[in-house]
LUMRO-543047 format. One record per residue (C-alpha): z, y, x; residue number from 1; chain; residue in three letters. Coordinates in Angstrom, 2 decimals. Each point is the difference from the previous one (the first is absolute). Layout:
<rec><c3>Z</c3><c2>Y</c2><c1>X</c1><num>NUM</num><chaine>A</chaine><residu>ALA</residu></rec>
...
END
This chain:
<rec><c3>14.87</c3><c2>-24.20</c2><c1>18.53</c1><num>1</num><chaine>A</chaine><residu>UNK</residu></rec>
<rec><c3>-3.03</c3><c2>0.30</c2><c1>-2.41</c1><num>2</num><chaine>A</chaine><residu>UNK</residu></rec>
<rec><c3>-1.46</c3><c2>-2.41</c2><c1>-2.20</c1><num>3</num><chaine>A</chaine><residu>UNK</residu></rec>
<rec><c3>-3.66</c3><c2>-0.13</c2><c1>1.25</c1><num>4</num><chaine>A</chaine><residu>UNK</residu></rec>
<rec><c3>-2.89</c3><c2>-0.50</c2><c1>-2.50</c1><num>5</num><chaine>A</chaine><residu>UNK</residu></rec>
<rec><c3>-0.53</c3><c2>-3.19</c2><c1>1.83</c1><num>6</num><chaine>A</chaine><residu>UNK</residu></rec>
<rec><c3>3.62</c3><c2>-1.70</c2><c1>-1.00</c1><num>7</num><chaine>A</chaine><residu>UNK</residu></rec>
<rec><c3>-0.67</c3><c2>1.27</c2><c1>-3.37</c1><num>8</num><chaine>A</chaine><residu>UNK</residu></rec>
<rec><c3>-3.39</c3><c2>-1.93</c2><c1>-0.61</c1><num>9</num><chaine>A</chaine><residu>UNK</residu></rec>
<rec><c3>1.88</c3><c2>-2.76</c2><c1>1.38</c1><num>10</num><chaine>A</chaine><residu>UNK</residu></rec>
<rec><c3>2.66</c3><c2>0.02</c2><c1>-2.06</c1><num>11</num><chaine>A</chaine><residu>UNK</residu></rec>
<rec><c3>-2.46</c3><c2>0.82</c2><c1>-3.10</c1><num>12</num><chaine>A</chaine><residu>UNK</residu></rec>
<rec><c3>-2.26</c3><c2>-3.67</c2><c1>0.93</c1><num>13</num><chaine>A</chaine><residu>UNK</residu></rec>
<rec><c3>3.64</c3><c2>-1.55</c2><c1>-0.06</c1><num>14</num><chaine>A</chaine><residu>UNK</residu></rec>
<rec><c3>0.78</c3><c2>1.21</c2><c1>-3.66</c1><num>15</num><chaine>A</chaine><residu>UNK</residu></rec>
<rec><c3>-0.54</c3><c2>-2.55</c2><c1>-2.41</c1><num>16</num><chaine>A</chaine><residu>UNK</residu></rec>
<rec><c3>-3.10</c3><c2>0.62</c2><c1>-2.41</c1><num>17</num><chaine>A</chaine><residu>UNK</residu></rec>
<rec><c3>1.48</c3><c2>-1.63</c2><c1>-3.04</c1><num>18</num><chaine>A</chaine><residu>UNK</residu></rec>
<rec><c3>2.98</c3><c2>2.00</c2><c1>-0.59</c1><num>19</num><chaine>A</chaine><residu>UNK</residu></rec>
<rec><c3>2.23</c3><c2>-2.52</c2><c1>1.48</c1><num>20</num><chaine>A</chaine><residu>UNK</residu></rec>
<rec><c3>3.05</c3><c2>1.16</c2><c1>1.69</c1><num>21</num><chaine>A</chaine><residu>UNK</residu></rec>
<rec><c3>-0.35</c3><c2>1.26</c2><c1>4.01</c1><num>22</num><chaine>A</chaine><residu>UNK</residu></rec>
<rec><c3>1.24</c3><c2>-2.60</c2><c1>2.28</c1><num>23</num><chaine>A</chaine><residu>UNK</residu></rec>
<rec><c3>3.49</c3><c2>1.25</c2><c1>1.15</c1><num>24</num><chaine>A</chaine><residu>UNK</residu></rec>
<rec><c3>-0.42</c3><c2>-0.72</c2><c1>3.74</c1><num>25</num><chaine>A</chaine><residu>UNK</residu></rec>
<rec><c3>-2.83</c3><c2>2.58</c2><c1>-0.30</c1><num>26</num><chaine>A</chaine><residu>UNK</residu></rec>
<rec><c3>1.64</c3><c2>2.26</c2><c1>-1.88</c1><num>27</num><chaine>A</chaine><residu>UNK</residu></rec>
<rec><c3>3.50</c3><c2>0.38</c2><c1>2.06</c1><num>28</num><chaine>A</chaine><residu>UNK</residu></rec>
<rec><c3>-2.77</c3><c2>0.96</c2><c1>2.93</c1><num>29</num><chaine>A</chaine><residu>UNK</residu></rec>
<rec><c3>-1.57</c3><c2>2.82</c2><c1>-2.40</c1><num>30</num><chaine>A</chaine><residu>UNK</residu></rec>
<rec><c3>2.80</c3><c2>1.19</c2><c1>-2.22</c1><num>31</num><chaine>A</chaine><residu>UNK</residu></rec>
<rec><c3>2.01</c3><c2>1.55</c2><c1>3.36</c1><num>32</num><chaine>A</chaine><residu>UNK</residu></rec>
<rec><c3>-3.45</c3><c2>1.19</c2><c1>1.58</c1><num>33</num><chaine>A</chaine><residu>UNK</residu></rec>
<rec><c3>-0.77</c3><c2>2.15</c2><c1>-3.27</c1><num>34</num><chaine>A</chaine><residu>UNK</residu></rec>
<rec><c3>3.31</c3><c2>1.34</c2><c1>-0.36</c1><num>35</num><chaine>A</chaine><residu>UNK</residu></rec>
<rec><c3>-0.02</c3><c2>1.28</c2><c1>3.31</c1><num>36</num><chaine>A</chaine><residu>UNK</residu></rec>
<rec><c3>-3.43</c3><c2>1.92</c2><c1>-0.73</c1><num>37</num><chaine>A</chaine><residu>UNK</residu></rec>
<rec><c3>0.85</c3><c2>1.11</c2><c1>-2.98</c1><num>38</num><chaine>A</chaine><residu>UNK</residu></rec>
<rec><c3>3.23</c3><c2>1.65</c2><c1>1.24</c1><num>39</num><chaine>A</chaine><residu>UNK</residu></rec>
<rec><c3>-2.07</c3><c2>1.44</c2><c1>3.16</c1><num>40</num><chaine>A</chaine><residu>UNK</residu></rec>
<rec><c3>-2.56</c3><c2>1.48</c2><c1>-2.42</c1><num>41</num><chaine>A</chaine><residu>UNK</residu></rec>
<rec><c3>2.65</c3><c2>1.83</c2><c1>-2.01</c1><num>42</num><chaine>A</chaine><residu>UNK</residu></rec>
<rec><c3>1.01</c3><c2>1.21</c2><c1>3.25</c1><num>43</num><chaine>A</chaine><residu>UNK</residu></rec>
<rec><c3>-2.79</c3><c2>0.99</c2><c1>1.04</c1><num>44</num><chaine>A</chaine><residu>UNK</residu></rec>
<rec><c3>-0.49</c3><c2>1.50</c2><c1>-3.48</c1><num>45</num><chaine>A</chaine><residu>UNK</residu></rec>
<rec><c3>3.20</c3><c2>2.31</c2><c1>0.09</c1><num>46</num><chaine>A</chaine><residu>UNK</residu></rec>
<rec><c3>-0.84</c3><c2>0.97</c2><c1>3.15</c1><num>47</num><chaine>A</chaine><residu>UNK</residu></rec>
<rec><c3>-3.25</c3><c2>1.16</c2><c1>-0.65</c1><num>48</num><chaine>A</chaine><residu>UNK</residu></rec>
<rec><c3>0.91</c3><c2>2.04</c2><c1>-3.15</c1><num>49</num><chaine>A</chaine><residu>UNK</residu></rec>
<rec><c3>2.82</c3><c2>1.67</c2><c1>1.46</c1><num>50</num><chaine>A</chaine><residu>UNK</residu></rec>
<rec><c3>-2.68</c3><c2>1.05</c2><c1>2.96</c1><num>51</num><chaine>A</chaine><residu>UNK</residu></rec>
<rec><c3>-1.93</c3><c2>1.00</c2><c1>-2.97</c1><num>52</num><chaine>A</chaine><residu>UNK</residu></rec>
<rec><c3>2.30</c3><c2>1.77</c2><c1>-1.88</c1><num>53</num><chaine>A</chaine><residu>UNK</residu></rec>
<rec><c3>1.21</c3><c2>1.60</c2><c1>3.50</c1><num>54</num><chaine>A</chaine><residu>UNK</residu></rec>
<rec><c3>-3.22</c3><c2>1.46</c2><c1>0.42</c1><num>55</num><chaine>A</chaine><residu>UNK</residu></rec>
<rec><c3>-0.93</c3><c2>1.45</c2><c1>-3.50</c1><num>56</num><chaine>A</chaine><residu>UNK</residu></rec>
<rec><c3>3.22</c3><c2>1.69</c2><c1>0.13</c1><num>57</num><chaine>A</chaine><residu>UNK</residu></rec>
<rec><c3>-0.65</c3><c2>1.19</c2><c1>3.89</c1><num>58</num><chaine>A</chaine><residu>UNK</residu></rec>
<rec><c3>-3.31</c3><c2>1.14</c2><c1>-1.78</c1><num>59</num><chaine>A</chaine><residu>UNK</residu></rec>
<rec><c3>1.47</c3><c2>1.79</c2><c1>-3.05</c1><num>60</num><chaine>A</chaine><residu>UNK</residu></rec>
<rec><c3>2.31</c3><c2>1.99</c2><c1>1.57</c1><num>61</num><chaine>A</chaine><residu>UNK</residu></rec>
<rec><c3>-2.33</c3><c2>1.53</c2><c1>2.49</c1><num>62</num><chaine>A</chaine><residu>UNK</residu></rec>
<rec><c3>-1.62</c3><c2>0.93</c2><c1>-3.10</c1><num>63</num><chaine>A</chaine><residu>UNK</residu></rec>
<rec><c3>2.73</c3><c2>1.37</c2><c1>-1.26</c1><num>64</num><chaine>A</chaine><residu>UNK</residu></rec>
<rec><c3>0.98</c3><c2>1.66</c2><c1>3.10</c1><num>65</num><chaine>A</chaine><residu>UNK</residu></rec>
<rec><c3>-3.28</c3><c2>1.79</c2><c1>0.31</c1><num>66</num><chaine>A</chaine><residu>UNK</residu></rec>
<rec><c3>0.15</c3><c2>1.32</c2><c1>-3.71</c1><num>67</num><chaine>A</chaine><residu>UNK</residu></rec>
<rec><c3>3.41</c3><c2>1.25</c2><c1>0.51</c1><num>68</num><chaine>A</chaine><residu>UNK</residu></rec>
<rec><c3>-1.32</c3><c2>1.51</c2><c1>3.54</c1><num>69</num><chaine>A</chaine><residu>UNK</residu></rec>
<rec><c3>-3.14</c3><c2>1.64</c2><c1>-1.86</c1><num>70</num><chaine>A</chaine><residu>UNK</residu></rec>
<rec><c3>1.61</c3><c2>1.44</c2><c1>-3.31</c1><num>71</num><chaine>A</chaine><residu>UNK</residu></rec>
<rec><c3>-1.09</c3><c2>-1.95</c2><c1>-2.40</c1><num>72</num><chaine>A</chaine><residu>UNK</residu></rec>
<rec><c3>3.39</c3><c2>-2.25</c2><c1>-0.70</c1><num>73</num><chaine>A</chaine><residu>UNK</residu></rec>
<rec><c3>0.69</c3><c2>-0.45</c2><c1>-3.76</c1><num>74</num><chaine>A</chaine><residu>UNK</residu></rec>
<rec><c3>3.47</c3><c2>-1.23</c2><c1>-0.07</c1><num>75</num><chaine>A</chaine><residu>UNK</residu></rec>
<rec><c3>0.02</c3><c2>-0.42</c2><c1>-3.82</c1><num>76</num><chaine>A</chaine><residu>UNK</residu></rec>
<rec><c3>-3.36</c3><c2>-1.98</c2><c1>-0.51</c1><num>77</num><chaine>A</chaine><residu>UNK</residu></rec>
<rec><c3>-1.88</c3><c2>-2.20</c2><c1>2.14</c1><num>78</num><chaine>A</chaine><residu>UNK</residu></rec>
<rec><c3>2.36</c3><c2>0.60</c2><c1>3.10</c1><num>79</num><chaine>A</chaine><residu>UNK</residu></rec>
<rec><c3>2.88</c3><c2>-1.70</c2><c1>-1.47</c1><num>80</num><chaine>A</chaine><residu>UNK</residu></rec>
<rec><c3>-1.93</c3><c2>-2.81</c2><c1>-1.42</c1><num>81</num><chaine>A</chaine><residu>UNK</residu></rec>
<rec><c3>-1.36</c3><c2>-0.71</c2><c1>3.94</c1><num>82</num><chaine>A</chaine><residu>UNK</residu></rec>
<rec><c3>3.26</c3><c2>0.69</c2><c1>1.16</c1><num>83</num><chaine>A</chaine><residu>UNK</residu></rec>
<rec><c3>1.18</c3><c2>-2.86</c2><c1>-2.48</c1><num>84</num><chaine>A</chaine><residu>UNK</residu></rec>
<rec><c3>-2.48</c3><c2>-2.16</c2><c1>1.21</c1><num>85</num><chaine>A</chaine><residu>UNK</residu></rec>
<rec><c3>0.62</c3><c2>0.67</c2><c1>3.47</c1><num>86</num><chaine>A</chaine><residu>UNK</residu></rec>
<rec><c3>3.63</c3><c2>-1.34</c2><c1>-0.12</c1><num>87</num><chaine>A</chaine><residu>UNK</residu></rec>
<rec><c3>-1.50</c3><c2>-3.17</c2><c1>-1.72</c1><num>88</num><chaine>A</chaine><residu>UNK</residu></rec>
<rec><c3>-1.55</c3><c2>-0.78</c2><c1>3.01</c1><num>89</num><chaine>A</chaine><residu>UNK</residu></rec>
<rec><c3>2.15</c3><c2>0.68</c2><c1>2.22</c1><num>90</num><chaine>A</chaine><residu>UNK</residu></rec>
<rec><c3>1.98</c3><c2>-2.26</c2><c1>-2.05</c1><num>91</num><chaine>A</chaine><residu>UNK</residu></rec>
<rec><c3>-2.46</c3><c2>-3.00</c2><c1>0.46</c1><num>92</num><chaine>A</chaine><residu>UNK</residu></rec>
<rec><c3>-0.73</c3><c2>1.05</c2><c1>3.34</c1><num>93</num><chaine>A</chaine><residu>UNK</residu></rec>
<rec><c3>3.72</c3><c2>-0.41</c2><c1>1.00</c1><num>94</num><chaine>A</chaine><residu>UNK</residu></rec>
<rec><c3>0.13</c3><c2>-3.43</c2><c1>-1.94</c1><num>95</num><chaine>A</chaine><residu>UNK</residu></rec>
<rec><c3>2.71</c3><c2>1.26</c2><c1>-2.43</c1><num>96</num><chaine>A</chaine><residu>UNK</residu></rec>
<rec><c3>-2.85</c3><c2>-0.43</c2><c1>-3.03</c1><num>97</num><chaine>A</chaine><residu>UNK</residu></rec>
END
């Protein structure tokens, strides 16, 4: 379920403008509500950088593939430092970082 911009402005008009304390009825309603969002964003968050990461890396090692394929593979310079990089992502892409 997602909060919708609508239940936020009405919970914003409910917030007291001189710093006085929320009324709890109202906040046991939006305390549980935002908790649950926030946890689906991270979600949705994790899931989207491992996707991410998933396809730099898919991306890099094509790269890599096609130097290799071509000739042009430096193992002691730049190729180990993509290398390196391509195990970080694979790393976040599997959720392990």
């Amino acid at each position: 379920m997602s909060i919708t911009t609508a239940q936020l402005a009405e919970w914003r008009a409910q917030l007291p403008d001189d710093g006085d304390h929320l009324d709890p009825m109202l906040a046991q309603v939006i305390a549980p509500k935002l908790i649950d969002e926030v946890e689906q964003l991270q979600a949705e968050l994790a899931r989207a950088r491992r996707q991410l990461a998933a396809e730099e890396a898919a991306s890099l090692e094509k790269r890599l593939t096609d130097v290799s394929t071509y000739g042009g593979e430096c193992r002691t310079c730049h190729n180990a430092e993509a290398r390196a990089a391509l195990v970080r992502l694979r790393s976040i892409a599997s959720g392990k970082l």
